[in-house]
N, C-alpha and C positions, 0 to 999 in steps of 0.2 A: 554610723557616720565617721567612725576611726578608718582610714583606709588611703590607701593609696591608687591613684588611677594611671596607668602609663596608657599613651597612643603617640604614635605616629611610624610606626610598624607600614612596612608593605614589602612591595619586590623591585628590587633597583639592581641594574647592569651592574656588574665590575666594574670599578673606580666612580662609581656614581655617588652619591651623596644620602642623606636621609637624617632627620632628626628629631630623637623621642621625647617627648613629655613625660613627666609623671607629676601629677596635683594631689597635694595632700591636703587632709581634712582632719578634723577633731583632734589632733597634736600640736603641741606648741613647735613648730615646723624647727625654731632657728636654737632649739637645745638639739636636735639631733644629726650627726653624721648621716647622711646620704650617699646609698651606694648603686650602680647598676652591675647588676649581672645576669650573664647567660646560659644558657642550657642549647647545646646543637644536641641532636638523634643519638644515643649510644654514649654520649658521654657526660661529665660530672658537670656540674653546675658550678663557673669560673666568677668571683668578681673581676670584672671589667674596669671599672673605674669608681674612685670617692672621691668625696668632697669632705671637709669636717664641717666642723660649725665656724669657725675661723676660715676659711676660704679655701685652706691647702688640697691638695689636689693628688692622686697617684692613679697608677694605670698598671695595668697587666703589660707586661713586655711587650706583647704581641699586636698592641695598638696605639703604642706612643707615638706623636706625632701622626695618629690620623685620628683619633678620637679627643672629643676634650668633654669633660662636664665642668656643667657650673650651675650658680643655684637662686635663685630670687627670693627670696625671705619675705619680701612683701606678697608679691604670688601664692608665697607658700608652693613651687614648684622647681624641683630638680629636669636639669637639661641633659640630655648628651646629642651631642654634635660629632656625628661619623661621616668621615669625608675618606676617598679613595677605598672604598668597600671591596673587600675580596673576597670568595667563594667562601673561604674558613669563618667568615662572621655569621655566616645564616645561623642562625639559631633562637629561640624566645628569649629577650632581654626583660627582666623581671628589675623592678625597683623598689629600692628595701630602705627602710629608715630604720637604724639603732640608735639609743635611748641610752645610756651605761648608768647613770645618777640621776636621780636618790633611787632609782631601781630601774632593774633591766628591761625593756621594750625594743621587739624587734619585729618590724612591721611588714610586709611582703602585697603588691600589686601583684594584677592576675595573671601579667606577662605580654609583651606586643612580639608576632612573629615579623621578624626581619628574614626576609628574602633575600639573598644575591644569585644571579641568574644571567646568563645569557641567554 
């Protein structure tokens, strides 16, 4: 019951919208930095965007200002919020919690595939 679960993956037009879950379980949620990241066909597995434990926020060049995360500590779940989807975002967005103090933990969900499609 240590794990993290992402959903809300599907197939959304160009500039359309879509927004992921991931719920975590058996971790003290609000000591860990929250991260989303992806994997398309053929290439490397990119972080996308984090969150720390403090609020702060970064992103990948290639989706500022159309992606955002954020995180509910009572939920115990991380958000990301994709708006104006491009053909280049298809790929499995995987959700990861690291841990750094008093020892390392690095936690990985099974992945939601996001579709962009006309």
């Amino acid at each position: 019951q240590v794990q993290l679960v992402e959903s809300g993956g599907g197939l959304v037009q160009p500039g359309g919208s879509l927004r992921l879950s991931c719920a975590a379980s058996g971790i003290v949620f609000r000591l860990y930095t929250m991260n989303w990241y992806r994997q398309a066909p053929g290439k490397q597995r990119e972080l996308v965007a984090a969150i720390t434990t403090g609020g702060s926020t970064n992103y990948v060049d290639s989706v500022k200002g159309r992606f955002t995360i954020s995180r509910d500590n009572a939920e115990m779940t991380v958000y990301l919020q994709m708006n104006s989807l491009k053909f280049e975002d298809t790929a499995v967005y995987y959700c990861n919690a690291v841990l750094d103090r008093p020892v390392r933990h690095d936690l990985w969900g099974q992945g939601t595939q996001v579709t962009v499609s006309a």
